[in-house]
C-alpha positions as CSV (number, residue, x, y, z in Angstrom):
1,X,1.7,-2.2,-14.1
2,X,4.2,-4.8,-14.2
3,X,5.1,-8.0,-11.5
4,X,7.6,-6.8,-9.2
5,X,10.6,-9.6,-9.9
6,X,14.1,-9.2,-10.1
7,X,14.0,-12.1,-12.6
8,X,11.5,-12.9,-15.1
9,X,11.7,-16.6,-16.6
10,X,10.2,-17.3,-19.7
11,X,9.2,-20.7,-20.9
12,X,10.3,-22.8,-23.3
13,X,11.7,-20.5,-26.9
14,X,12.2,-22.6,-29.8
15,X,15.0,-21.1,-32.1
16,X,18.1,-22.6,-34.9
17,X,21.2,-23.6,-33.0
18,X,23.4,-20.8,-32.1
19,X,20.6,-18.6,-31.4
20,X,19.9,-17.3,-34.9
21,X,17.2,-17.8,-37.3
22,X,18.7,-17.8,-40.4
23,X,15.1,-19.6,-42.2
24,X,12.4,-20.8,-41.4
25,X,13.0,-24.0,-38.5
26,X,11.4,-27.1,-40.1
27,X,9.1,-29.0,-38.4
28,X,11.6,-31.7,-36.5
29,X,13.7,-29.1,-35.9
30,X,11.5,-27.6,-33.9
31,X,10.4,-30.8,-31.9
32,X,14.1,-32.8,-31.8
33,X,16.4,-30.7,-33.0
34,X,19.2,-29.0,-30.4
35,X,17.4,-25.0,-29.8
36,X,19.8,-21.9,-28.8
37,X,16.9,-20.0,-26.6
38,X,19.4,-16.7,-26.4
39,X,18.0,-15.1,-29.3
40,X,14.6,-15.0,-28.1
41,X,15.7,-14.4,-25.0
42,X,17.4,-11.5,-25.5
43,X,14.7,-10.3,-27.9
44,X,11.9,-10.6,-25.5
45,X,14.2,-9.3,-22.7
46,X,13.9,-12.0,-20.5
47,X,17.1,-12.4,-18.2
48,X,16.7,-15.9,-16.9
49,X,14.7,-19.4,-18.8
50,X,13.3,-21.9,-17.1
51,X,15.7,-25.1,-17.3
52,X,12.6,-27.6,-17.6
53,X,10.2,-26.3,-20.9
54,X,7.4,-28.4,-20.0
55,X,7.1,-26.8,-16.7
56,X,7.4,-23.3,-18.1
57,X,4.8,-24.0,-20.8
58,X,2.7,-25.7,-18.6
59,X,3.2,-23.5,-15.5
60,X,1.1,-19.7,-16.5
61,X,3.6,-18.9,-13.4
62,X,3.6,-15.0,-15.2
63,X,0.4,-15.0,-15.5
64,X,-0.4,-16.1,-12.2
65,X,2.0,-13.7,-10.3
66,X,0.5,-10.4,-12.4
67,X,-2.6,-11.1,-11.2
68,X,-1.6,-11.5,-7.7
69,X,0.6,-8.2,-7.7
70,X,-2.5,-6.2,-9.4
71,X,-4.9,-7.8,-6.4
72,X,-2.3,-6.7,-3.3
73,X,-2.5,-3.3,-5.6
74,X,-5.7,-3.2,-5.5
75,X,-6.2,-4.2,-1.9
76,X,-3.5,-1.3,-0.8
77,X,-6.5,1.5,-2.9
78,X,-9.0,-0.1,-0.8
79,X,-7.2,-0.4,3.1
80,X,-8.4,2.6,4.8
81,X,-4.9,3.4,5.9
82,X,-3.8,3.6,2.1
83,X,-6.4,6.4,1.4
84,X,-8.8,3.9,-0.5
85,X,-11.7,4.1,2.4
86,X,-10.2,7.8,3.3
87,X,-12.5,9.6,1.0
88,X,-15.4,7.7,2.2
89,X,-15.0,8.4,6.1
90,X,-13.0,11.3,6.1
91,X,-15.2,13.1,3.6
92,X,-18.0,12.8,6.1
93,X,-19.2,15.5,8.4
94,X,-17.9,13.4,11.6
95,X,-14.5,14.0,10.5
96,X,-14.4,16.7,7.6
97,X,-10.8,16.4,6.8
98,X,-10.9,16.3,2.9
99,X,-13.4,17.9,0.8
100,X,-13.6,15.5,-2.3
101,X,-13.9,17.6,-5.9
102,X,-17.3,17.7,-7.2
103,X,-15.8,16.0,-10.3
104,X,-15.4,12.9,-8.6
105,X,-18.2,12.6,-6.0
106,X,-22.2,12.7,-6.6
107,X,-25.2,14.4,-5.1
108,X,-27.8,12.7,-3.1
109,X,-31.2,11.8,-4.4
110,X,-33.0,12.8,-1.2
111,X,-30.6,15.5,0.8
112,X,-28.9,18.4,-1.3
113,X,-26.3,19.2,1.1
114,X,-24.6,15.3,0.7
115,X,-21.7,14.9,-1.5
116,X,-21.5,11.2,-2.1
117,X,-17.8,9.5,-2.7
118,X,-19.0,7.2,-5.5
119,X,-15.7,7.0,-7.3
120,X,-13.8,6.2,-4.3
121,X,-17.1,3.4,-3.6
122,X,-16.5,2.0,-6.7
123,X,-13.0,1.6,-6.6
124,X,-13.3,-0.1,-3.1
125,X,-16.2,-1.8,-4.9
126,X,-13.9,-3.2,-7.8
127,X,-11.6,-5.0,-5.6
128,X,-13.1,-8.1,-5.0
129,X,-13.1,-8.4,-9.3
130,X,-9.0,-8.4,-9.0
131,X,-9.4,-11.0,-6.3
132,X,-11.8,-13.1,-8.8
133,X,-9.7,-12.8,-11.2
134,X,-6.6,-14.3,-9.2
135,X,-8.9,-17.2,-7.9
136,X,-9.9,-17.8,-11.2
137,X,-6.5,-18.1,-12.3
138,X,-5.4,-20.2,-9.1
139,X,-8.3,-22.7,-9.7
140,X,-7.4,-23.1,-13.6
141,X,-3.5,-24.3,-12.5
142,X,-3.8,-25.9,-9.6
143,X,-4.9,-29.0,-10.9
144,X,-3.1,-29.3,-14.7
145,X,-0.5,-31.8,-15.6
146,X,3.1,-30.8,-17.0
147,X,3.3,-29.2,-20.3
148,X,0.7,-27.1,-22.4
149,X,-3.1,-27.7,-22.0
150,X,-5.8,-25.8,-23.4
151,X,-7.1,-25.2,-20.1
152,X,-4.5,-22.1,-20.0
153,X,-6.3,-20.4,-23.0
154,X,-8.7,-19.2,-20.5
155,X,-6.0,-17.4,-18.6
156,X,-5.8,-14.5,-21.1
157,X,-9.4,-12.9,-20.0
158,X,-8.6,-12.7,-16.3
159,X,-5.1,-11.5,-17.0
160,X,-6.8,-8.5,-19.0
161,X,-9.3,-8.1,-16.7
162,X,-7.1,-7.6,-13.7
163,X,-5.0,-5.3,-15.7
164,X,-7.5,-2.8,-17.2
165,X,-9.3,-2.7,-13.8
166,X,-6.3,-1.9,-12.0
167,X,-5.4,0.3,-14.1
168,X,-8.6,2.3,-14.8
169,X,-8.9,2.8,-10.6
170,X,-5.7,3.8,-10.3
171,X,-6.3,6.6,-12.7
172,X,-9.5,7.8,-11.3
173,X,-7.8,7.1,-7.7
174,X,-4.9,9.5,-8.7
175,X,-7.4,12.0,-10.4
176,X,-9.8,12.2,-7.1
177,X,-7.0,12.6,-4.9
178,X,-4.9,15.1,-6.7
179,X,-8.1,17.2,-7.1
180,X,-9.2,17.3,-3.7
181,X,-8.9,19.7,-0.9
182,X,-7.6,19.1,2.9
183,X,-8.8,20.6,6.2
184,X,-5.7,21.0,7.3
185,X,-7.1,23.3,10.5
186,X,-9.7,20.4,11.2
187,X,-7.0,17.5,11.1
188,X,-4.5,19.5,13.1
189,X,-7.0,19.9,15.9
190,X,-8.0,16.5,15.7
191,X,-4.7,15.5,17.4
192,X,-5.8,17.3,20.5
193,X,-7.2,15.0,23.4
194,X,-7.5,11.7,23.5
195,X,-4.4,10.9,25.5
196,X,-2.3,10.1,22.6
197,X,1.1,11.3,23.5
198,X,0.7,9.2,26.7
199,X,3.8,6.7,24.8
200,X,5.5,10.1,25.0
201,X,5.3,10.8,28.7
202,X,6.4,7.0,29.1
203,X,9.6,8.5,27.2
204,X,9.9,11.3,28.6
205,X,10.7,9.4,32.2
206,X,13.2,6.8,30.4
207,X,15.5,9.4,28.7
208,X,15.7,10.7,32.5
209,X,16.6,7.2,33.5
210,X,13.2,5.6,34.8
211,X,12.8,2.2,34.0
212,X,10.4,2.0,30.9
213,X,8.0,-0.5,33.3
214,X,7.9,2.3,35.9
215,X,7.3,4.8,33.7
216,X,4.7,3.2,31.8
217,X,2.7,2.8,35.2
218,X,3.5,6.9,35.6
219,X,2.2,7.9,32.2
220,X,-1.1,5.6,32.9
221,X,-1.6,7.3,36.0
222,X,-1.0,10.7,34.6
223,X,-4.2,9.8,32.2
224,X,-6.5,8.6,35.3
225,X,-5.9,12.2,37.0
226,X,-6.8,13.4,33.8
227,X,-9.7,11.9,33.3
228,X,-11.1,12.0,37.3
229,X,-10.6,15.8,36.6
230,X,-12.9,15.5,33.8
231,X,-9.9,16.8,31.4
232,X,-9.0,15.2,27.9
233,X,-5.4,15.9,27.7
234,X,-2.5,15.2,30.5
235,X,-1.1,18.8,29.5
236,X,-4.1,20.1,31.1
237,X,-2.3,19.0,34.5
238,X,-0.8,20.9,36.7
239,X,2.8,20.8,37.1
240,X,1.8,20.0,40.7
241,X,-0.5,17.2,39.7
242,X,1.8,16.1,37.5
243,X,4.6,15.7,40.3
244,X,2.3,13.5,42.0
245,X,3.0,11.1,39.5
246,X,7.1,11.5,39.5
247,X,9.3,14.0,40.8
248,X,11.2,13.3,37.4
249,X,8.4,15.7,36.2
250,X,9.5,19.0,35.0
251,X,8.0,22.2,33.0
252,X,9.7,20.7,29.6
253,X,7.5,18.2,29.6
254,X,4.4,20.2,28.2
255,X,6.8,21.2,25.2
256,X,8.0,17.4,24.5
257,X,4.4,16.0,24.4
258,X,3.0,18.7,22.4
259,X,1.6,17.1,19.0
260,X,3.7,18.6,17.1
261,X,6.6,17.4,19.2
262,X,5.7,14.0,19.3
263,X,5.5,14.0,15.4
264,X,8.8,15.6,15.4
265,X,10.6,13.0,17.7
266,X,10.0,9.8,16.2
267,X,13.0,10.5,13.3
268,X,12.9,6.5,12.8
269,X,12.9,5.1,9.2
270,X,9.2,5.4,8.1
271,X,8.7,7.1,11.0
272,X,6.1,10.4,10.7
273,X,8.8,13.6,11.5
274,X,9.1,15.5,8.4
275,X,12.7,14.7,7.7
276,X,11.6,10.8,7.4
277,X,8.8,11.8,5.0
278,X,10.7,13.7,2.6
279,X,13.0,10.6,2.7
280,X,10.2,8.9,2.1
281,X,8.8,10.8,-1.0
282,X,12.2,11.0,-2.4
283,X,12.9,7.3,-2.7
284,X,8.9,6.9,-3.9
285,X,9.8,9.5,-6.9
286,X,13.3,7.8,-7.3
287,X,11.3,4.8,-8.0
288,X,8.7,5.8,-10.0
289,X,11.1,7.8,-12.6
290,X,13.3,4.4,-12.6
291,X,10.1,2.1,-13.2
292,X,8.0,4.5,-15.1
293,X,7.4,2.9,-19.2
């Protein structure tokens, strides 16, 4: 894992004028003497140094920003929308979309049909340690005067700390997930009911010229009928109901609001239509070939 930064500074790099250390620098050398801070520079790859050294020994700036791009990492595992809750309430029988390897999930102590996430428990678990560590970090700077002080000695354990438990839950994360098996059937049916593509009706009536405003009063009417008829989609209608509504209303609508449809229209960047997720995956892999150590 590295800090996503276009430019990394380095603080302050003692070397002999012109950049080249052709002995050993004495010791006023070192502390008076004009430094060339190319060589070590270029050695540790560093494309930009700070103009003012006692700032950048002072500052633990790297350090700092590490830890905060390994916490928003490990926040991303945990969000339920980023798969890091996913195993936990999708694994369960309310939902039944993934079926989680029995490599990375436990048995209950009291009911032998339960397959317990643990792994994915844990790794939501281990996010408030990256957090700690940040704070920690935050806390130690926020108070120091310019230059070195030996409060920054201490930075070196939460730095680790953040990085090893990053990287251990990303492993076990990747592991889980690339082991485990999807409901696809379950999921698909999922998407059924619940009024959903009601947006979509909405459309529907603007790309025939309605007034979005209008139309979103239509669509919201359309799912009343519905529901007074005791029905839980609006393509249970009637086209006759349905006319009720708007006259705008034709047989093509049960096609556009279809689930499958409605995934298929929305073609916007980061939108969900297959062509916009292939984009996606390709730039993802085209990232992680051009970042990958």
């Amino acid at each position: 894992m590295t800090c996503n930064r276009k430019k990394r500074e380095q603080p302050f790099l003692a070397v002999a004028p012109g950049g080249k250390r052709q002995r050993p620098l004495l010791e006023k050398e070192v502390l008076t003497g004009p430094t060339g801070r190319g060589a070590e520079r270029n050695l540790c790859r560093v494309k930009k140094t700070l103009q003012f050294a006692s700032h950048g020994c002072g500052a633990s700036k790297t350090v700092v920003l590490f830890s905060g791009s390994s916490a928003l990492r490990a926040a991303g595992i945990s969000r339920r929308l980023v798969f890091g809750r996913c195993p936990i309430l999708l694994e369960g029988e309310e939902f039944a979309f993934i079926d989680l390897s029995e490599q990375w999930s436990t048995g209950s102590s009291i009911m032998p049909q339960k397959k317990n996430p643990d792994f994915a428990e844990l790794i939501r678990g281990r996010t408030g340690k990256v957090y700690g560590d940040l704070m920690a970090l935050l806390v130690m700077v926020k108070g120091l005067p310019l230059a070195y002080d030996r409060d920054l000695q201490e930075d070196k354990a939460s730095l680790f700390d953040a990085l090893d438990t990053c990287s251990t839950c990303l492993t076990v994360f990747t592991a889980m997930i690339s082991s485990a098996k999807w409901n696809e059937a379950k999921m698909a049916a999922s998407c059924e009911g619940g009024f959903a593509n009601a947006t979509d009706v909405a459309e529907y009536l603007v790309r025939k010229g309605m007034p979005f405003r209008t139309a979103h009063g239509v669509a919201a009417k359309a799912v009343r009928l519905a529901i007074d008829a005791g029905l839980s989609r609006i393509e249970d209608l009637s086209i006759e109901e349905l006319k009720k509504c708007s006259e705008l209303i034709d047989e093509d609508l049960y096609d556009k609001i279809a689930p499958r449809s409605c995934m298929e229209a929305r073609r916007t960047a980061g939108g969900p239509s297959p062509e916009c997720v292939k984009a996606q995956l390709k730039a993802l892999k085209k990232f992680c070939i051009k970042n990958k150590k």
